[in-house]
C-alpha positions as CSV (number, residue, x, y, z in Angstrom):
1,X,-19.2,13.4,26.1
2,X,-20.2,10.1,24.5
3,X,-18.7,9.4,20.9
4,X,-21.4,9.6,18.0
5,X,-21.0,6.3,16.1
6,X,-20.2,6.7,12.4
7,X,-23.4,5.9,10.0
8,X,-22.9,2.9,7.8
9,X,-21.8,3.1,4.0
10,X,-23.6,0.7,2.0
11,X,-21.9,0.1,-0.6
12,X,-19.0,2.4,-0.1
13,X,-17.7,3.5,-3.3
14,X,-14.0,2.7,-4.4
15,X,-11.7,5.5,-5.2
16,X,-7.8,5.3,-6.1
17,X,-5.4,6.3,-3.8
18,X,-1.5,6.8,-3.9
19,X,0.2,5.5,-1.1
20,X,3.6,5.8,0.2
21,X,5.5,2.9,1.5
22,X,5.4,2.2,5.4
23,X,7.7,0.4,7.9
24,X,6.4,-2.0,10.4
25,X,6.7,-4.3,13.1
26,X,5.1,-7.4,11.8
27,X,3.8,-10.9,12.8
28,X,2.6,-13.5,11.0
29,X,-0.8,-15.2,11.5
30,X,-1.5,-18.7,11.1
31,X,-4.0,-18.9,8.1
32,X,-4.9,-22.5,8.4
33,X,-5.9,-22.0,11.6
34,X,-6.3,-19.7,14.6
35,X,-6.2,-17.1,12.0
36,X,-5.6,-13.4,12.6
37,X,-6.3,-12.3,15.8
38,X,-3.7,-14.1,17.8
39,X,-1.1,-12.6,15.8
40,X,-2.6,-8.9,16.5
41,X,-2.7,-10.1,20.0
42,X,1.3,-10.6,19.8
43,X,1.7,-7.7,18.1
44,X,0.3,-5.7,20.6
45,X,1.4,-7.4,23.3
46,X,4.9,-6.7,22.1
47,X,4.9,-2.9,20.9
48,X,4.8,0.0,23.2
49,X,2.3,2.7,22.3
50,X,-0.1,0.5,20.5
51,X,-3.0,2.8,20.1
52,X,-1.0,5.8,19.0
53,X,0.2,3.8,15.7
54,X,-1.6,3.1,12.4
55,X,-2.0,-0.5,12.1
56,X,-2.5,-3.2,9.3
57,X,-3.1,-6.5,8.4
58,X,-1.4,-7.4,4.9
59,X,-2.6,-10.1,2.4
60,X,-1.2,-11.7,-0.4
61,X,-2.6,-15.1,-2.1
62,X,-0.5,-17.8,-3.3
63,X,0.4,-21.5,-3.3
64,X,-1.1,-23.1,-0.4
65,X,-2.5,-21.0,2.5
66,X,-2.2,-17.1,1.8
67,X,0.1,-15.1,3.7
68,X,-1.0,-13.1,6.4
69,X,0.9,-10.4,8.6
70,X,-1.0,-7.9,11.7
71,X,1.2,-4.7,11.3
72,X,2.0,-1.6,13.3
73,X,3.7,1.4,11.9
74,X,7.1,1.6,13.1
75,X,7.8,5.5,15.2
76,X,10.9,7.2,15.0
77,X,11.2,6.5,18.4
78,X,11.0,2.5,18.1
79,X,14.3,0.8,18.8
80,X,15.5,-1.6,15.6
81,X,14.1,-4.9,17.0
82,X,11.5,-6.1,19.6
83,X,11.6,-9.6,20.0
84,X,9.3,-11.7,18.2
85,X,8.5,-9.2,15.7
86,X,9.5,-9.2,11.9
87,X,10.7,-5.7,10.2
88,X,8.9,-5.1,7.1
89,X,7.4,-2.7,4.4
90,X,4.4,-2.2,3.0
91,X,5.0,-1.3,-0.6
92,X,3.8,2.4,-2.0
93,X,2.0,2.8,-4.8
94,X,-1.4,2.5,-6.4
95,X,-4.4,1.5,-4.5
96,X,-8.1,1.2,-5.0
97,X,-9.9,2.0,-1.6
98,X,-13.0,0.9,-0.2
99,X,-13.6,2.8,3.6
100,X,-16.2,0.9,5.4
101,X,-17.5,3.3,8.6
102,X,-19.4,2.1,11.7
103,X,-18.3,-1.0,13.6
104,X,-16.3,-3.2,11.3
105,X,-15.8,-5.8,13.8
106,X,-19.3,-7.0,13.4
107,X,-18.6,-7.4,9.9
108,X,-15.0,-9.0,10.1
109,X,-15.9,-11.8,8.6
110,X,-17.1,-10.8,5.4
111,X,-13.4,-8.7,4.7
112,X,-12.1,-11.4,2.1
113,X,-15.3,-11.4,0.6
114,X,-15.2,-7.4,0.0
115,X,-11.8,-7.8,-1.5
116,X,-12.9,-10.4,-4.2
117,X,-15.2,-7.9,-5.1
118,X,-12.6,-5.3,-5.5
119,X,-10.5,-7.8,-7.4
120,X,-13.9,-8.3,-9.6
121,X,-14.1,-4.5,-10.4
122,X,-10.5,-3.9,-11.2
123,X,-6.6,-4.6,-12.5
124,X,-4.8,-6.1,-9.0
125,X,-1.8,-6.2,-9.1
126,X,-0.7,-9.5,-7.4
127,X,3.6,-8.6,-6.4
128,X,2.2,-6.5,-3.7
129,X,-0.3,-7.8,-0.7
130,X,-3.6,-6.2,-0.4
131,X,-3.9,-4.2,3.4
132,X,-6.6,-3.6,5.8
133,X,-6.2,-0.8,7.5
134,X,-8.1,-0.2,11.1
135,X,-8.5,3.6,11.4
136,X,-9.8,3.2,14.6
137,X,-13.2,1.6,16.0
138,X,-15.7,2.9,13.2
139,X,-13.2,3.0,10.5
140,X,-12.0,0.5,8.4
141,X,-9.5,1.1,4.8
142,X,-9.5,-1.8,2.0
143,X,-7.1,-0.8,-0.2
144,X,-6.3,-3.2,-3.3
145,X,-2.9,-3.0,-5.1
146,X,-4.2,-2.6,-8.8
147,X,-1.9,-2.0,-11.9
148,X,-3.7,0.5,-13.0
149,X,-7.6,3.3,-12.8
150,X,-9.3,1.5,-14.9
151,X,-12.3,-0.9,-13.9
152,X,-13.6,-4.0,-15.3
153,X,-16.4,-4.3,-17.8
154,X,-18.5,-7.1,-17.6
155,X,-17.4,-8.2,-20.8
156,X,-13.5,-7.8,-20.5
157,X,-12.2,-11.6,-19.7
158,X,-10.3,-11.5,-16.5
């Protein structure tokens, strides 16, 4: 039986999440230049199981190009090393989420655009990175570290 697609969201709304922390296998990506994709392409190339794991990409800003990891969550059953790969966490906490449904790889492109907007509407908090988190092929979590659930007026300064 074929797979319904999901319908599109437009806007999604934002609601705040608490997250726990998670454990990964990470890889960097090179941000000033090939980007994301090859690094997802080592990620996967490395891990066992790919498809059965939640994965992430992670985003922080700062001096310079801003820091970018592809993630995989890390299974009990996951030795303590693979080669290549960097052990990490992704901090817990508060989040504002944005789920965008249908096929998210058309709209890759406009990602950092959709978090400047959630930056826009709320309190980031910058000490932990911002995550993308691809729920599949239709399914696609922003979630924004903020400090606290209260949005933006127009008026406050930011």
């Amino acid at each position: 039986m074929r797979r319904k697609p999901a319908p599109e969201l437009a806007p999604p709304s934002a609601s705040f999440v608490e997250r726990d922390e998670v454990d990964v296998f990470r890889y960097p990506a090179d941000m000033t230049g090939a980007g994301p994709k090859p690094a997802f392409d080592v990620l996967f190339s490395t891990l066992p199981n790919g498809i059965d794991r939640n994965c992430f990409g992670t985003f922080r800003a700062r001096e310079g190009p801003p820091e970018y990891f592809a993630c995989a969550e890390r299974l009990p059953t996951d030795p303590a090393t693979y080669a290549h790969l960097e052990t990490g966490t992704i901090p817990g906490g508060l989040y504002v989420r944005r789920i965008y449904l249908g096929n998210w790889r058309a709209g890759i492109q406009d990602i950092p655009d959709n978090f400047r907007r959630l930056v826009e509407e709320f309190h980031p908090d910058s000490a932990r990175p911002s995550i993308e988190w691809y729920r599949g092929d239709n399914e696609l979590h922003l979630l924004l570290p903020v400090l606290d659930r209260e949005t933006r007026s127009p008026s406050r300064p930011r």
